[in-house]
N, C-alpha and C positions, 0 to 999 in steps of 0.2 A: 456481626460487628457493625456498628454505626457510620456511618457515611464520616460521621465528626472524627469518631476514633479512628478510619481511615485513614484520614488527612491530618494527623497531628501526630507527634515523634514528640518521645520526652528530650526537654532542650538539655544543650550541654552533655550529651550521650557521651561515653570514650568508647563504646561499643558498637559493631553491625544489629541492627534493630529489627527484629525479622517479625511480619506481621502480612495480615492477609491485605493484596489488594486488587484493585481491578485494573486491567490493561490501562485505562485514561488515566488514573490515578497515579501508577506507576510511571508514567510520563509526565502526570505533573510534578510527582516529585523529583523525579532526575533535571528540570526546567529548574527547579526550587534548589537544588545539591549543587545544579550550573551556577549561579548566582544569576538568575538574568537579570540583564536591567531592565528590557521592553518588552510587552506582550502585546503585538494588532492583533486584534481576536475579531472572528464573525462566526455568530453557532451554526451548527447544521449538526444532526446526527447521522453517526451515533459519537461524536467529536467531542459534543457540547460539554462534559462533565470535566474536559482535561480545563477550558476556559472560565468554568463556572468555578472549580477548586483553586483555580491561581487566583481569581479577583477575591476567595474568600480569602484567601489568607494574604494576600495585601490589603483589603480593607480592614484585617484586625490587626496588622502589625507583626504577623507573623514571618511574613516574607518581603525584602525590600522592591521596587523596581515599580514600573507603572505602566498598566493595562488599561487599553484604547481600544472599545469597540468601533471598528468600523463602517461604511454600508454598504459593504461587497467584500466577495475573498480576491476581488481586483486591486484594491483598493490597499487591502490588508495585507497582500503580497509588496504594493508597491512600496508604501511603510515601513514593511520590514526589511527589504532591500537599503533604501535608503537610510535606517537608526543605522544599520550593522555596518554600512561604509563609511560612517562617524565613526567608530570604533567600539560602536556599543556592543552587549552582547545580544542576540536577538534570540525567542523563542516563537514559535507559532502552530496553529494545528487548522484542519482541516479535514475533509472526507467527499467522495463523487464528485457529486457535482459543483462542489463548491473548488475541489481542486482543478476540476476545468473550465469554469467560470475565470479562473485566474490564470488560464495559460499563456495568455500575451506577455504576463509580468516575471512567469517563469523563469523564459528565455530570457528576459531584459534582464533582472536579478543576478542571472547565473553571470550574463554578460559585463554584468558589472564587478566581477570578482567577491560580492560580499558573501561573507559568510554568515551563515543563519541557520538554523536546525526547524523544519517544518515536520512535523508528527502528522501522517496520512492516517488516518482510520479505514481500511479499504469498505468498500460499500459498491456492488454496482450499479450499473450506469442505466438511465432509463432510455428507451422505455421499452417495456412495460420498467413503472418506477418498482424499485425495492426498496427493503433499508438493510437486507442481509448481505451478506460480503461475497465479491472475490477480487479480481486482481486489474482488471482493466482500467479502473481506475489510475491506478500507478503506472501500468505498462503505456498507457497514455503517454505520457509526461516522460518516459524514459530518456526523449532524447533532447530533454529541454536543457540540459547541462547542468542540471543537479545531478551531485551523488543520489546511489540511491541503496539504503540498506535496509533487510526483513526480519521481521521478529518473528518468532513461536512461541514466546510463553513471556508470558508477562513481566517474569525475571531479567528476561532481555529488554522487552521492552526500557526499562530503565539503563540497566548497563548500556545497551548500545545508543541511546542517546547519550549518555554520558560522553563515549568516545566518539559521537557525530560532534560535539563544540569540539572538541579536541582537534580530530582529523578536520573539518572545512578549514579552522581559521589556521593551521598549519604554513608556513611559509611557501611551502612546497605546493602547498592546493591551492588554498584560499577559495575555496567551492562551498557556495548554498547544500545543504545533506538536506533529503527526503528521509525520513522515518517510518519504516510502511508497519501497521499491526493490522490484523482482521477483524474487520467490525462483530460485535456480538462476540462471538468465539474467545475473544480478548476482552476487547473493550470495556465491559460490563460483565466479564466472570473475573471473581476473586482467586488469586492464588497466592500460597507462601512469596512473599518479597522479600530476601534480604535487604534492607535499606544500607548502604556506607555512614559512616560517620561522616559531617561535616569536614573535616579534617581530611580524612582517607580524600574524598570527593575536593580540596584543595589542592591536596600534594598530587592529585591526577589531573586536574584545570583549574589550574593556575586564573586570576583574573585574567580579561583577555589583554595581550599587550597592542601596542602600538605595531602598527604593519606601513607597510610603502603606499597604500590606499588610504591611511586617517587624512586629515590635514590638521593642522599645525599654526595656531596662535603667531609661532616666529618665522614660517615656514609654510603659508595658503599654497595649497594645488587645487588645481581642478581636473577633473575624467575627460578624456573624450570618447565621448560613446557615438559622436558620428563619423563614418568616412566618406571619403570620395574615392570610391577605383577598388576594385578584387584583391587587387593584390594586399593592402592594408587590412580591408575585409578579411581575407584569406590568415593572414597573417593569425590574427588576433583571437579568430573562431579555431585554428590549430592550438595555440598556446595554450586556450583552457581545455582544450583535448588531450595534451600534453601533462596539464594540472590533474587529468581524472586520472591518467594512466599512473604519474607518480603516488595517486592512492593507495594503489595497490600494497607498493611498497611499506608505505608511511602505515597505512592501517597495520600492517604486521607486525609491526615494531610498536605500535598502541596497542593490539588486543595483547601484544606478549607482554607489553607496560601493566596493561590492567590486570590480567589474569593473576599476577604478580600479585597484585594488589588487594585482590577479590578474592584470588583462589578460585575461580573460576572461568573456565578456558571460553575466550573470543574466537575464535578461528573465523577466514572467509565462506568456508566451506564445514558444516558440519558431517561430520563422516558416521555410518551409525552402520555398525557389521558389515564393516565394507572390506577390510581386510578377510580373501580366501573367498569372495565373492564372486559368483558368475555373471551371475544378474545383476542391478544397478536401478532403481529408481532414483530420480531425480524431481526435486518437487521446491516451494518456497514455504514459506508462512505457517501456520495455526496446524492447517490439514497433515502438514509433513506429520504429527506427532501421530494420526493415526496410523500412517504408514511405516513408522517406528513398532509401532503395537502388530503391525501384521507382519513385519518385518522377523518378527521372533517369534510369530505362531511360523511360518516358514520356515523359519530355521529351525523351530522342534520338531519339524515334519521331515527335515533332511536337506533341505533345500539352500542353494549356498546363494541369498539372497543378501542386497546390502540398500544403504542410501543416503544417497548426497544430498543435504540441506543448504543450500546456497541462503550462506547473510548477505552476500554482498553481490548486487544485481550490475551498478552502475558506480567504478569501473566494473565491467565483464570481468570475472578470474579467470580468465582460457587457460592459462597454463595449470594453476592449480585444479582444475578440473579434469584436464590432462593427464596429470599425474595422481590424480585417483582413479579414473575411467579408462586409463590406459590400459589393455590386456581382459576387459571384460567384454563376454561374449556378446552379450547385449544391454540396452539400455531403455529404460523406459522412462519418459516422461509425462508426466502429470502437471496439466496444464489446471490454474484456475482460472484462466482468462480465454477468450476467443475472439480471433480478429478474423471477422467474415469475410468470404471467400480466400481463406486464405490456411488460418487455423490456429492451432497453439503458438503464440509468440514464443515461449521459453523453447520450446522443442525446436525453432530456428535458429535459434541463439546455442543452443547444445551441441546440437550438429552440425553448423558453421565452426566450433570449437574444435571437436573431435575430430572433423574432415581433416586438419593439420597433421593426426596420428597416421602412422607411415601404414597399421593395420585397424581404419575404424572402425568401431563395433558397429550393427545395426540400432538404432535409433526410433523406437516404438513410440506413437504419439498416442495420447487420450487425453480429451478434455473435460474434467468432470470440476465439483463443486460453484456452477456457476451461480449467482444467488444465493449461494450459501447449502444449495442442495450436500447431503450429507455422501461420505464417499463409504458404504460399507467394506470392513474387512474381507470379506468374500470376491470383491470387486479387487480388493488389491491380488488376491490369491488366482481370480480367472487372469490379470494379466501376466503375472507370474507365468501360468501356464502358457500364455501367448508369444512370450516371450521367447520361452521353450522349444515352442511350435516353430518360431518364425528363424531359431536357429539350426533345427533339425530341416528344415526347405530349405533355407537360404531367401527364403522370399519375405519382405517387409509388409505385414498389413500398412491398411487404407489408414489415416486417421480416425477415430470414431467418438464419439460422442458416451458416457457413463450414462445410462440410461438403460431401466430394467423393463419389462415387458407388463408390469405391472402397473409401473408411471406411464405410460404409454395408452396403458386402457384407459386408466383414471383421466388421462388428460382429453381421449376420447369420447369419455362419461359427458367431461365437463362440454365440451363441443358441442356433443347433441343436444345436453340441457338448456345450453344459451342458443342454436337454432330454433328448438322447441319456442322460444320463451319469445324469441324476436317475432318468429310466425304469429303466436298471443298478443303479442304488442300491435303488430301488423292490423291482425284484424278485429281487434276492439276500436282500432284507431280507422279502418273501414266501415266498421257499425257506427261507432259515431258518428263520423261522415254520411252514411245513409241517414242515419235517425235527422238529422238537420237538416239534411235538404230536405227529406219528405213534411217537416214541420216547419221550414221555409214557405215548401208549397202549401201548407194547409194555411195559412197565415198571412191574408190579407195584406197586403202594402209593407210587407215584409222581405227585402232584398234577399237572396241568397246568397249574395258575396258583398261586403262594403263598397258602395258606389264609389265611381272615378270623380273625386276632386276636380278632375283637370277639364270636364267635361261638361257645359252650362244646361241648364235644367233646361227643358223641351218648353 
C-alpha cells in the first residue's frame, strides 16, 4: 500500500474503515479524528513521518488546523504549552533526544496546567548514538508531570491517543499526556488499523470546551507561575500530583467510554494468562507481544505463566497491579530501559508497589531490548525457569543484563578488530613521521618542524 493510500480515508464514511498502517501514521490520524487545531512540529527520527503526514494533508485541505515548524523541541514544547492554555486543542510528537533537548519546557508545560497530547517515538539515548528503540528516553521524563501512557501495537497507538485529548483536558486533570510507541518496531511497521468514524471520534471528544485556564474577551485572567516562599511552591506542585492520581480514576471510566464505543477493551493494565498464574512477567511496550508469544509456548509446556502489560505508566496503577500480582509466586520483570548504577527503573516501581502486599512475591529483575537488541523466546523460557529456581531457594538472583554468550564473543571479535586496526593507524602514522624527518634531513634548508613566528631571524 502507498504511503498516499495510507493517509487518506474515503470522506463521509458511516463505517470503522479498517486498513494497513504504520505506528506514525496511526498517530496522525487519531491527531486528524482529535480535530486539532495546532501542530509545533520539529523532525527527528524515527518521529518525522507522524509531522510530515499532518502538514500533508493541511496543505491540501484535507485536514483543518495549522502546522508551525519550529527550531528546537524547546521551542516546540513551549508553543504548545502556550496554544493549549488559550484553549486550543494541541497535538505534537517527538523522539530521544529531541524529547530531552526539551526538558526544561516539560516541567514548565505540565506546571502550567495545559493540556496537550505529545506522541514519543521511543529511540535510545546516545551515546553510543542509535535510531533503534528502548525506553529511557520516556523514563527520563517520567517525573516532569506529564501523564504518561504505552502502546503495543499500532491499533493502540491510535486509540489511546484518542483517549489522551480526552483524559488531560478532563476537569479533573487538566495534565500534558505523553504517548510513548517504539520506534521501528511501531513506527514504520504496518499493521491492520481500524480507523473510527469521524462521528464515533466526536461523540468520544467532544471539541475542546472552555476550562477555568482559557481567558475570556469579558473575563481576562492571568497565570501565576511564579512564587515567593515553599509553602505556595508546595501547594501547587501537590495539586498537579493530586490531578495525576485523579487519572487513575478518570481513565477507567474513559477506557470503559471507549471500549463501548470501539468494541475494544482500554484497560490500565493489560492482563494476558494471568488468571491461574504462578509466575507473572511484567513488561511495557512493542516487546510485551513477544512475551505474549512465549507466554503460550509455556503454557502448552504446562507451565502456569502469565503477563501484565502496563498502559498506563504515569499515574503509577499500584493498586490495580496489586490486584493482579497479588498471590503470585513470583514476578519477573523486563526492563527496556537501564539507569546506571542503579538498574531497571520499572522493576523499582514494581516492587515499591507490591512491597504494600501483606505476602510480596519475589521480584526478578532483567534488562534486555536495550537499542532495540531483539529479546528471543528462549530468553523468556530461561527466566521462566529462574523464576522457578529462585522460588524453590527462596533466594532472589542479582539483576542481570539479556545477553548471550555468542554476542559477547562477537562483540570481543569486534574489540580486537578495532585494537588491530588503531595499532595500523599507529604505525603508518609513525612511518610517516620517520619518512619526514629523514627527508627533512636530506633536504637542504628545509626545516623539520615550521619555524616560530614569535622568534626574529638570526
Amino acid at each position: 500500500m502507498s504511503d498516499a493510500a495510507q493517509r487518506s480515508s474515503p470522506r463521509g464514511a458511516t463505517a470503522p474503515h479498517r486498513q494497513l498502517l504504520t505506528g506514525n501514521a496511526a498517530a496522525a490520524w487519531a491527531a486528524r479524528l482529535a480535530g486539532v487545531d495546532y501542530v509545533p512540529a520539529f523532525p527527528i527520527t524515527p518521529q518525522t513521518e507522524i509531522i510530515e503526514t499532518l502538514a500533508e494533508w493541511m496543505a491540501t485541505g484535507a485536514m483543518p488546523g495549522r502546522l508551525v515548524t519550529l527550531e528546537s523541541e524547546h521551542s516546540m514544547v513551549t508553543a504548545a504549552g502556550a496554544a493549549a492554555a488559550t484553549g486550543v486543542r494541541v497535538f505534537t510528537a517527538t523522539s530521544s533526544q529531541g524529547l530531552l533537548y526539551a526538558m526544561e519546557m516539560l516541567h514548565t508545560v505540565a506546571g502550567w496546567r495545559a493540556p496537550l497530547v505529545l506522541v514519543n517515538v521511543s529511540r535510545g539515548l546516545s551515546a553510543p548514538i542509535t535510531l533503534e528503540p528502548d525506553h529511557n528516553d520516556a523514563m527520563a521524563v517520567r517525573d516532569t508531570g506529564f501523564l504518561q501512557l504505552h502502546c503495543s501495537t499500532c491499533q493502540e497507538v491510535l486509540d489511546t491517543t484518542l483517549l489522551a485529548f480526552r483524559l488531560g483536558e478532563d476537569p479533573r486533570v487538566r495534565l500534558p499526556v505523553l504517548v510513548n510507541m517504539d520506534g521501528f518496531y511501531l513506527s514504520f511497521t504496518r499493521e491492520p488499523v481500524t480507523l473510527p468514524t469521524q462521528e464515533q471520534a466526536r461523540s468520544f471528544l467532544p471539541a475542546r470546551r472552555p476550562d477555568a485556564l482559557q481567558p475570556r474577551a469579558s473575563h481576562p485572567i492571568s497565570q501565576g507561575v511564579a512564587v515567593l516562599g515553599g509553602s505556595s511552591y508546595s501547594y501547587f506542585r501537590y495539586e498537579a500530583h493530586l490531578a495525576a492520581l485523579a487519572a487513575l480514576e478518570v481513565y477507567a471510566e474513559l477506557g470503559a467510554e471507549l471500549e463501548s464505543l470501539l468494541g475494544r477493551p482500554q484497560p490500565m493494565i493489560a492482563a494476558h494468562e494471568l488468571e491461574g498464574a504462578e509466575i507473572a512477567f511484567v513488561m511495557i511496550g512493542s516487546f510485551a507481544t513477544k512475551a505474549e508469544q512465549a507466554v503460550q509456548e509455556l503454557r502448552r509446556a504446562g507451565k502456569a505463566v502469565g503477563l501484565a502489560r502496563l498502559r498506563v505508566l504515569r499515574p503509577f496503577p499500584g493498586d490495580a497491579l496489586r490486584a493482579l500480582l497479588g498471590g503470585k509466586r513470583a514476578v519477573i520483570v523486563v526492563d527496556q530501559n537501564l539507569s546506571p548504577g542503579h538498574g531497571g527503573i520499572l522493576h523499582s516501581e514494581v516492587t515499591a508497589a507490591l512491597a504494600r502486599l501483606s505476602a510480596a512475591p519475589p521480584v526478578l529483575s532483567f534488562v534486555g531490548g536495550l537499542g532495540g537488541r531483539e529479546i528471543a523466546a528462549e530468553e523468556f523460557y530461561e527466566m521462566s525457569a529462574e523464576a522457578e529456581r529462585a522460588v524453590a531457594s527462596g533466594e532472589v538472583p542479582a539483576p542481570r543484563l539479556l545477553f548471550t554468550r555468542e554476542e559477547l564473543t562477537a562483540q570481543r571479535k569486534l574489540q580486537v578488530v578495532a585494537q588491530v586496526e588503531r595499532g595500523m593507524v599507529a604505525e603508518t602514522r609513525a612511518r610517516g613521521s620517520a619518512e619526514h624527518a629523514r627527508d627533512a634531513a636530506e633536504t637542504p634548508g628545509t626545516p623539520s618542524s615550521p619555524p616560530d613566528p614569535t622568534q626574529e631571524p638570526a
